[in-house]
Structure formats: C-alpha cells, structure tokens
C-alpha positions in Angstrom: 0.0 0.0 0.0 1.0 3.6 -0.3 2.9 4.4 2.5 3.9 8.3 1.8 3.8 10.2 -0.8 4.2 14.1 -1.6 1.3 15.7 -4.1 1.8 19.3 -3.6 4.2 22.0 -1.6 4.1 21.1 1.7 1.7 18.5 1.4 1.6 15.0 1.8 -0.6 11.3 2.6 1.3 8.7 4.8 0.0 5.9 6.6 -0.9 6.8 9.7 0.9 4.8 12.3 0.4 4.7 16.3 3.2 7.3 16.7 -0.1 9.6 15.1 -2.7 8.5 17.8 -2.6 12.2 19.4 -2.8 13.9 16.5 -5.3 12.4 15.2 -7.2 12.9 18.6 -6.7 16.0 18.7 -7.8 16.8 15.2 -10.9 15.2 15.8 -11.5 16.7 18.8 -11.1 19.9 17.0 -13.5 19.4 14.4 -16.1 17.2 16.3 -18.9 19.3 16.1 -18.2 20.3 12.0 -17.2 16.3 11.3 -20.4 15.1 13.4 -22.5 16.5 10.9 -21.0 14.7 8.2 -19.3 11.4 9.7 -21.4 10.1 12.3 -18.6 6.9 12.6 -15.9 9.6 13.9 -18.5 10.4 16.8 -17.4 7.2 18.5 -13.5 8.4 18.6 -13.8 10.2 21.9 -10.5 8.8 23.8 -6.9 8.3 22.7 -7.8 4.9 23.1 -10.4 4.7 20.3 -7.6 6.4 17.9 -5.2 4.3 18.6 -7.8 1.0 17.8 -8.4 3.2 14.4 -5.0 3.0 13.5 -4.2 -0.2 14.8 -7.2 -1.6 12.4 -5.8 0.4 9.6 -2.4 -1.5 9.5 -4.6 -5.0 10.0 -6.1 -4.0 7.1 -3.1 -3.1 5.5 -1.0 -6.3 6.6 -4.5 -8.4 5.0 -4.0 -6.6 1.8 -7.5 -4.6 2.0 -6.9 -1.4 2.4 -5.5 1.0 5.0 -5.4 4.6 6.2 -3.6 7.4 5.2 -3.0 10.9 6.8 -3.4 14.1 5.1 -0.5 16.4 6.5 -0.1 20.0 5.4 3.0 22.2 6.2 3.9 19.4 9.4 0.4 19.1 10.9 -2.6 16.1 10.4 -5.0 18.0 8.4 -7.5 15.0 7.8 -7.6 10.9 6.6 -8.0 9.1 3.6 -8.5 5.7 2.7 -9.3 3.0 0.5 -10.9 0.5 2.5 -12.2 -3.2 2.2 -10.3 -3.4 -1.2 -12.5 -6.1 -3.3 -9.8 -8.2 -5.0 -11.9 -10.5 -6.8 -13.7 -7.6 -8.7 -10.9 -5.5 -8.1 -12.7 -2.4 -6.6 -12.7 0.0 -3.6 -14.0 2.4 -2.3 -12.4 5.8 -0.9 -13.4 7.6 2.0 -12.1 10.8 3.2 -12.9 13.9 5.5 -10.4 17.2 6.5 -10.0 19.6 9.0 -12.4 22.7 8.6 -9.5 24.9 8.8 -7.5 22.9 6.4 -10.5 22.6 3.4 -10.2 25.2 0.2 -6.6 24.3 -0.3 -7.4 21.2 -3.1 -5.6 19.2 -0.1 -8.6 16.7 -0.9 -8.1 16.8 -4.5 -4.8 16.2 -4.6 -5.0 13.4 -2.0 -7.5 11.5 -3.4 -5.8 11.9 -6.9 -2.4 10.5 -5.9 -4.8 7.5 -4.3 -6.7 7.3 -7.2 -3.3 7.1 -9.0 -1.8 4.4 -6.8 -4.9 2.2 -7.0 -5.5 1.9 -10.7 -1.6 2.0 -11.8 0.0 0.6 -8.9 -3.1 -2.0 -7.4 -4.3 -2.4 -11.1 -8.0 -2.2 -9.5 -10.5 -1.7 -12.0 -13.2 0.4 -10.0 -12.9 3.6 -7.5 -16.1 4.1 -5.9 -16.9 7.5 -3.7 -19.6 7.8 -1.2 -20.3 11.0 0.1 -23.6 12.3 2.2 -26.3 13.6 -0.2 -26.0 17.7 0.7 -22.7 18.0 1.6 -21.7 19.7 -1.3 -17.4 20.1 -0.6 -17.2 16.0 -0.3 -19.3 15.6 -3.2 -16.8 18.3 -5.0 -14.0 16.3 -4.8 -15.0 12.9 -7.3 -17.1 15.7 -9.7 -13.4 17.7 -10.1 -11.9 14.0 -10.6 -14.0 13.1 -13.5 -16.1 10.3 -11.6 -19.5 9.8 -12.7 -22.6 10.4 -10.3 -24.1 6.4 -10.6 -27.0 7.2 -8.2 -28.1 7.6 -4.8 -27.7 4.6 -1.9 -31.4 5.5 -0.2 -30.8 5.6 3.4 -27.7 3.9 3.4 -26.0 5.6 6.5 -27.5 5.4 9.7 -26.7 8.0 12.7 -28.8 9.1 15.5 -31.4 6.9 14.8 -32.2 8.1 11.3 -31.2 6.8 8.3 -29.5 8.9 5.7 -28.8 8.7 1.7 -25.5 9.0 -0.1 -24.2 10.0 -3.4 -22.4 7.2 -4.8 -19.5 8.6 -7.6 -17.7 5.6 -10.0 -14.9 5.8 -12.0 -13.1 3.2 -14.0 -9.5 2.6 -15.0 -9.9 2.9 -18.3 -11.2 6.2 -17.9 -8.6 7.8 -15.6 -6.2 6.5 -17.7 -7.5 8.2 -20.8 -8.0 11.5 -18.9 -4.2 11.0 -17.3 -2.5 10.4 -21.3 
C-alpha cells in the first residue's frame, strides 16, 4: 500500500501509524462538532484509546492486503484521513473515503489526495473500479470525485445510519480505463 507520498508543496498522505494516535485525537476533537454533521462513525472516537484501535485496524487492514489509512499532512500538521478500504480483489474495486480539517478545506488538499490515491490504485493495485460515497448535501465531499471526472451512478437511499435516522449517499464511480485516458 502507499505508504507516503508528496502531491503538492508542503503536502503529503502517509500511513498513519500509532506514533499519530494524538494527533489524530486532537484533530478530531477539534472538528467534532463540524465532522459530526458529516461522519457520524468519527462520533465514536472520543478517547486516545479509540484512535489508537483506528490505526491499529488500519495497518490489520493493511497487513490483509484490503486497504488501510492514510493521513493528510499540510506544512507538518494532520490535516484529515484518507483511505481505500475493504479493497475487493476478486472484482478489483474500492471504495475511498475521506474527510479534513475545517481549517485545512479550500486548499485542493482533498483533491490532490485522493488523486495521488486514485493514481496508486489503478496504476499501482491495477484495480478496475474507484467508488466515492459521500452524504447527499454535503456539497465540498461531493466536489472532490465531480473535479476528478467520476461519474454520479446514483443515490444509496438511506444507506448511512446516525442518530437513529437513516440517511442517503451520493455514490460517484470511476473506472480505470477512464482515468487512464484522462491522465494520457
């Protein structure tokens, strides 16, 4: 898997490892209420503990070959997390899930993170499919795979559940063959 990588000045994705636990924490902590809105799953981090079981499941996933977790840093600091998790081997597909800082967004961080990922999984993982799922209405995560050239496929109806409602998500596609042609 992709373990670090510059994409811009100052800019970088590396797999987060435990050495990251309290910046990560504190990141989230930082951005609860904004992320909360968004990412009901980060509403469970609330201890240095549950971070360091985040990154500690990352590198399982990373040592099974499915996928792992990357850290977006900007000029030295943990500006958000990227990922391609449960990599699909047999139909050679994933899915990519991200979310930054509030402070850090409006810099095409995102952008160019999830384009060096993209990158790394179709010429590197020779997947065949990229999926994004972003919450329907939030319009910055749903930026990032429109900029990319995926293709809206649909909408998951209520497919993410948080406070005991049930919420729908924009599902974006994109295929090899098509990122390579737009990379030539």
């Amino acid at each position: 898997m992709l373990l670090t990588h510059t994409f811009a000045e100052g800019a970088e994705i590396k797999l987060l490892q435990p050495q990251d636990t309290e910046d990560l924490f504190a990141l989230i902590e930082l951005n609860r209420s904004y992320l909360r809105r968004w990412l009901p799953a980060w509403d469970v981090q609330n201890t240095l503990e549950d971070c360091r079981t985040v990154i500690k499941n990352s590198l399982e996933r990373l040592a099974a070959n499915c996928g792992s977790t990357l850290g977006i840093w900007y000029q030295g600091h943990l500006a958000g997390v990227i990922g391609a998790g449960g990599i699909d081997w047999e139909n050679r597909c994933a899915v990519i899930g991200y979310w930054l800082g509030e402070s850090f967004q409006g810099k095409g961080l995102m952008t160019g993170a999830c384009r060096t990922l993209v990158d790394y999984l179709f010429f590197e993982l020779n997947l065949h499919r990229i999926e994004i799922r972003c919450a329907v209405g939030n319009e910055r995560s749903c930026a990032v795979p429109k900029r990319l050239g995926f293709t809206k496929e649909g909408i998951l109806r209520q497919a993410q559940a948080f406070d005991d409602q049930y919420f729908d998500l924009e599902v974006y596609g994109l295929l090899a063959e098509d990122w390579i042609r737009a990379t030539e």
